[in-house]
C-alpha positions in Angstrom: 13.7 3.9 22.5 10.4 6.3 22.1 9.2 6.5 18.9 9.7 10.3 18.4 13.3 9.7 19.4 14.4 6.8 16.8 12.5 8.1 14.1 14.5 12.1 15.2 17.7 9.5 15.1 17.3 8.0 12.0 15.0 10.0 10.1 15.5 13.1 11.4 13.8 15.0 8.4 10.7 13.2 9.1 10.3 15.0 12.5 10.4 19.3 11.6 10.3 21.0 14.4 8.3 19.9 17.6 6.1 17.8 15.7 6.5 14.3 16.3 5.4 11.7 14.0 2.6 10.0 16.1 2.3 5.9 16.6 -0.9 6.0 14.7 0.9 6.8 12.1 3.3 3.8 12.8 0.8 1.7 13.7 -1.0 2.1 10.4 2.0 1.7 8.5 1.9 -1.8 10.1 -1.7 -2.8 9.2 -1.3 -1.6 5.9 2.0 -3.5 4.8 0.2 -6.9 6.3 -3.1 -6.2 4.5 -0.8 -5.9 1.7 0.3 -9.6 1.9 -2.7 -10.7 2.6 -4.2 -9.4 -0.6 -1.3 -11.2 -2.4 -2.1 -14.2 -0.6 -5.5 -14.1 -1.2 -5.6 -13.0 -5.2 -5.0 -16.5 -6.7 -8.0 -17.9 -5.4 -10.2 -14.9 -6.7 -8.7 -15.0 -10.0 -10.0 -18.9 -9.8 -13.9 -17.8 -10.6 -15.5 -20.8 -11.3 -13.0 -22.8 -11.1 -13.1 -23.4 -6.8 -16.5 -23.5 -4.9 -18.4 -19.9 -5.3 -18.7 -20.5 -1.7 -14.6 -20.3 -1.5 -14.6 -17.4 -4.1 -16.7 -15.9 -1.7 -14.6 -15.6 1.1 -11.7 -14.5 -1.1 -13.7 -11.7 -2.7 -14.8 -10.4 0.6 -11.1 -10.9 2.0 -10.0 -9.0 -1.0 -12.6 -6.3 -0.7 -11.5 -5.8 3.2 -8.1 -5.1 2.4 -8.3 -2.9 -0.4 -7.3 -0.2 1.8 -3.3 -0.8 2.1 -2.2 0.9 -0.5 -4.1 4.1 -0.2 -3.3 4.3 3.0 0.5 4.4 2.6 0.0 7.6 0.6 -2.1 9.1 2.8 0.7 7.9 5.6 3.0 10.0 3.1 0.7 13.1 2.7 0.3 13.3 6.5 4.1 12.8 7.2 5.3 15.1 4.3 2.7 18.0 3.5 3.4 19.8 6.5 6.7 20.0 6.8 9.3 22.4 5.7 12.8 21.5 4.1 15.0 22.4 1.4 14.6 20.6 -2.2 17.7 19.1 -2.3 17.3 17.7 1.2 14.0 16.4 0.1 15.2 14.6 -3.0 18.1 13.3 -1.4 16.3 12.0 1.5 13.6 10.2 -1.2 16.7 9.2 -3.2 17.9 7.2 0.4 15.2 6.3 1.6 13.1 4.9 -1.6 15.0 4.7 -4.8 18.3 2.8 -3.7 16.7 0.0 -1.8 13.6 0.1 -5.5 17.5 -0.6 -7.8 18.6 -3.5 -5.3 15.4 -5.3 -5.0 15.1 -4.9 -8.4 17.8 -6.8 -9.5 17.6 -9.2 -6.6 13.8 -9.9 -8.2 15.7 -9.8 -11.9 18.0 -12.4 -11.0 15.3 -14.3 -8.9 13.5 -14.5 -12.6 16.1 -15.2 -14.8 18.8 -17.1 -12.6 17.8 -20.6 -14.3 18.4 -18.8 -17.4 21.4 -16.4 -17.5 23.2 -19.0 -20.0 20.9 -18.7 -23.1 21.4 -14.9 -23.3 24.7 -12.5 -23.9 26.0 -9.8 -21.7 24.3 -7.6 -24.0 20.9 -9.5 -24.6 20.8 -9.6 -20.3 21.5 -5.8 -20.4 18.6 -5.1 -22.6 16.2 -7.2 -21.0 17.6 -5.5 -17.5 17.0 -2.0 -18.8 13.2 -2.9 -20.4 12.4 -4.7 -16.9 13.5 -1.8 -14.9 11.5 0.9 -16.7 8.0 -1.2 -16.1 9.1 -3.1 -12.6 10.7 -6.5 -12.6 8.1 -7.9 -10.5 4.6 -7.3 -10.1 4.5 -5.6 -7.0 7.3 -3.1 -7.2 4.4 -0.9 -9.5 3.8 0.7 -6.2 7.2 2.3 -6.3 6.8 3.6 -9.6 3.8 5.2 -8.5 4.8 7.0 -5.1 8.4 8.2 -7.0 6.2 9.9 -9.0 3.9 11.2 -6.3 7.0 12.3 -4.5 8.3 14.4 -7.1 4.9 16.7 -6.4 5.5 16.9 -2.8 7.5 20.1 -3.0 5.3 21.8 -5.1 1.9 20.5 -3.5 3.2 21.1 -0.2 3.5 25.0 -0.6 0.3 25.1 -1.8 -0.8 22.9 1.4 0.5 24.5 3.6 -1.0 28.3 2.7 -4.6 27.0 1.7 -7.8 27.6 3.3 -10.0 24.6 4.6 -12.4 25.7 1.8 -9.6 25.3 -0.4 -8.7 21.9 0.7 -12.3 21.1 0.1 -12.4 22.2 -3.3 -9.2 19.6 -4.3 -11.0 16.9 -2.7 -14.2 17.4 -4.3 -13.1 17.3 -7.6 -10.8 14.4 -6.9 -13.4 12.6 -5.2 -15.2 13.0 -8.6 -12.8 12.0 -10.6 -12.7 8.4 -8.6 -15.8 7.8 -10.1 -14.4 7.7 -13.9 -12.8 4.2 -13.3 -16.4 3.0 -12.0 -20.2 2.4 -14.0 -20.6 5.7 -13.4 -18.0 7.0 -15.9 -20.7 7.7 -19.0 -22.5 10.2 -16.3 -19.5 12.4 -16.3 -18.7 15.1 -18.9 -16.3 14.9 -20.7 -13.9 17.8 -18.7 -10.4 17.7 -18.8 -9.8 16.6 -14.5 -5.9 15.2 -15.2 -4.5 17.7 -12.8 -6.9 16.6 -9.9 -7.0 12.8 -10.2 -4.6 9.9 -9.5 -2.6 9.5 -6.2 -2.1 12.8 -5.2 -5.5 12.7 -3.7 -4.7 10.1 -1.7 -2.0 12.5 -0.4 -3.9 15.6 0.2 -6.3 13.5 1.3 -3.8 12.0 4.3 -3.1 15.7 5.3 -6.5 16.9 5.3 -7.7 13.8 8.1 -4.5 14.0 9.9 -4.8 18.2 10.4 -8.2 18.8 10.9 -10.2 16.0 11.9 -9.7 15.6 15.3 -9.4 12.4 17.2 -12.9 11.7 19.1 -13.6 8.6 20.4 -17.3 9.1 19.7 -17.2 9.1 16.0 -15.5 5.6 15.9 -19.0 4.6 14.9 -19.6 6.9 11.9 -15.4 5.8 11.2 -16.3 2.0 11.1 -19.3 2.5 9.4 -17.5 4.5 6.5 -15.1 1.2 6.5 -17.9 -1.3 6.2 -19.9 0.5 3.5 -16.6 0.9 1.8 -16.1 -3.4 2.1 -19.6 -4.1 1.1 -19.8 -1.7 -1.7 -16.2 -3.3 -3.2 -18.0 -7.2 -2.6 -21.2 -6.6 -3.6 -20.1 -5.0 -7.1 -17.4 -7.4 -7.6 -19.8 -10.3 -6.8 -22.8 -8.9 -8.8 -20.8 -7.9 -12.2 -18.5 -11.2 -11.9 -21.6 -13.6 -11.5 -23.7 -11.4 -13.9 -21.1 -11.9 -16.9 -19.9 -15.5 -15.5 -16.3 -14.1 -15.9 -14.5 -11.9 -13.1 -14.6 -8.7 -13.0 -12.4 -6.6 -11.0 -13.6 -3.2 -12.0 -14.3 -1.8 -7.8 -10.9 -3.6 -6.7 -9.5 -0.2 -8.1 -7.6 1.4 -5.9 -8.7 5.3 -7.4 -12.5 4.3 -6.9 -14.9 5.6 -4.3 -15.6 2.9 -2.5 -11.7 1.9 -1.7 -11.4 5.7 -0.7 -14.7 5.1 1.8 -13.0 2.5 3.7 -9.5 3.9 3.2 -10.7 7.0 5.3 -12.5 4.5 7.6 -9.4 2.6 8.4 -7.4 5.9 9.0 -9.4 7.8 11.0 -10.5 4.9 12.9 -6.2 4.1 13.3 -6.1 8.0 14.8 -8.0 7.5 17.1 -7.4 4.2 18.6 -4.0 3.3 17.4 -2.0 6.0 19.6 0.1 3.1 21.9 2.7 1.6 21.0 5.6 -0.8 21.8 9.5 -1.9 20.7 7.9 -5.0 18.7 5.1 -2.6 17.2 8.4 0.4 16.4 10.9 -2.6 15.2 7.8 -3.8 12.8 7.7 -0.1 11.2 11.1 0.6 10.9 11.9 -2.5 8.9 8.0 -2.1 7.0 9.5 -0.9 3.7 11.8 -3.6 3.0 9.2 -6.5 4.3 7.0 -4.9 1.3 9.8 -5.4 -1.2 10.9 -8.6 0.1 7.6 -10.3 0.8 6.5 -11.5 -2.8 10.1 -13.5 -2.8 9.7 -14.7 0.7 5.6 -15.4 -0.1 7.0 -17.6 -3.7 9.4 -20.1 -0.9 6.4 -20.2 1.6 4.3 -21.6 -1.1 6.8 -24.1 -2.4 7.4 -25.3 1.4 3.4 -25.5 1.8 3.1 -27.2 -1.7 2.4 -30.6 0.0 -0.3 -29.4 1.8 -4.0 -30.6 1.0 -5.9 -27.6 1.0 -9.5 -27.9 0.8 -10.8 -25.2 -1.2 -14.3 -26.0 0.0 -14.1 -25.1 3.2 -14.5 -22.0 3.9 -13.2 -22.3 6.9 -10.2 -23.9 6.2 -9.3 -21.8 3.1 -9.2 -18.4 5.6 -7.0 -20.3 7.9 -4.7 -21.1 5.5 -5.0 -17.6 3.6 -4.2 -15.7 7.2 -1.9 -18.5 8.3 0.1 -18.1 5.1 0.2 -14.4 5.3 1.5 -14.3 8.7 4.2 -16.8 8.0 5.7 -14.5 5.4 4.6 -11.5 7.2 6.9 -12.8 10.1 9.9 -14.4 7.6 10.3 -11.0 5.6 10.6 -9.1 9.1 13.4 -11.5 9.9 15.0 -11.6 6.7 15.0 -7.7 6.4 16.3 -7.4 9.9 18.9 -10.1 9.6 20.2 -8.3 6.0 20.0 -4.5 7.6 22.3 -6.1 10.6 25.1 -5.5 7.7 26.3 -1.9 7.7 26.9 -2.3 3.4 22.9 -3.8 3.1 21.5 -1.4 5.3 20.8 1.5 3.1 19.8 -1.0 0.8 16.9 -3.1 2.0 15.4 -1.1 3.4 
């Protein structure tokens, strides 16, 4: 089935009017839920400065650096799906509630019970309850903070869309300038910037505007692909070099430029994006099966990811070599890349799960 057709099938808010959502779009969504799992398969080994080979520490930190991009890019995914589209607020929520919060409440409490199951007997009902409700108003595991985050983006959508949607280019340039400045608070650079109140521009919603701003007016030309993978690369070595430099300087990590809301994650965030629009427009079943189950391989991967590493726990793994450490970093990823695709799709196959996991 065409893209435009399963995604007008399923989703058919996400396709107003004649737009169609385009596979670069898809494709994206892709690379960014496996750099995702690659990050979490590469973390532990950054978080062991001085404690492996700096050699080893190396080649996570730069792995880490190049894949700092996955979760900016899902919300500019969200601003280029969602900004330019018009639909009534209770369709909105309701589709967000669907789509978002219902499978966020069941891999909740599958991650709740995955935590406590060894341990159900040494608390009440109402001591389980408790720790339930605290668990569920911070995340019950680590990587379910990303939900928190975009619910919250989500619930701007309807106001930042009208204002999207009848603003000037100019105007669109002002937002991102002053966001853009605002990235540069959770960097070295924060004692250079007054001390003016930018709340209303910073955070995630860049990231949004941001998506609709590259996926509206920057057109897709093959002969800026240079310029694109240059704005990626400056973003990496900018991300290594700091984290490398301040972590060896101090002799303890430092993780400051790993932020997310920093200017040199947004460099190669655009990179990765623009360089996705224009060569990512193909696409396949495999590639359209990948996307629709991409949500729920993102909730499901950190459990999947814990069983990998208890099945791989008999391996010797040389954290000398290099070269054998980013075989077994990408070789692990893809494993549980691969297993949470098959587990989500096997679970969806179940009319009562489907609205559920994904």
């Amino acid at each position: 089935m065409p893209l435009f057709k399963y995604w007008q099938a399923n989703y058919p808010y996400f396709c107003h009017k004649v737009k169609s959502l385009k596979n670069y779009i898809s494709n994206l969504r892709n690379i960014a839920t496996f750099a995702v799992i690659v990050l979490h398969v590469t973390a532990p080994f950054v978080l062991k400065f001085n404690k492996i080979s700096f050699a080893s520490w190396q080649l996570a930190n730069l792995l880490d650096s190049m894949l700092r991009f996955g979760v900016p890019v899902f919300v500019m995914i969200s601003g280029a799906v969602l900004l330019d589209r018009n639909e009534p607020l209770n369709i909105f929520l309701r589709k967000r509630l669907k789509r978002i919060f219902l499978p966020f409440l069941f891999w909740s409490m599958v991650y709740f019970v995955f935590i406590y199951a060894g341990n159900f007997q040494k608390f009440s009902i109402a001591q389980l309850t408790q720790i339930l409700a605290d668990k569920l108003l911070k995340g019950t595991y680590y990587h379910l903070w990303y939900i928190y985050m975009i619910l919250g983006v989500y619930l701007f959508v309807p106001i930042i869309r009208k204002w999207v949607q009848n603003s000037t280019k100019q105007e669109l340039h002002y937002f991102l300038l002053l966001w853009a400045i605002t990235l540069f608070i959770n960097t070295d650079m924060a004692k250079y910037i007054p001390s003016i109140e930018v709340l209303y521009f910073s955070k995630y919603i860049g990231y949004l505007v941001l998506g609709h701003y590259l996926d509206k007016y920057v057109e897709a030309k093959p002969s800026r692909n240079n310029a694109y993978f240059m704005l990626f690369i400056l973003g990496v070595a900018l991300t290594f070099l700091s984290t490398s430099y301040l972590s060896v300087t101090a002799n303890q990590l430092n993780i400051t430029y790993y932020n997310y809301l920093s200017p040199n994650v947004c460099l190669m965030a655009i990179g990765i994006f623009l360089l996705g629009k224009n060569w990512l427009q193909k696409t396949n079943t495999a590639l359209i099966n990948l996307d629709r189950h991409s949500f729920g391989i993102y909730l499901a991967h950190v459990l999947v990811l814990h069983y990998v590493y208890r099945f791989t726990a008999q391996l010797k793994i040389n954290t000398n070599s290099t070269a054998f450490l980013c075989l077994y970093i990408i070789g692990l990823a893809l494993v549980t890349y691969l297993v949470s695709y098959l587990l989500i799709r096997i679970l969806s196959a179940f009319k009562p799960l489907k609205s559920l996991v994904t």
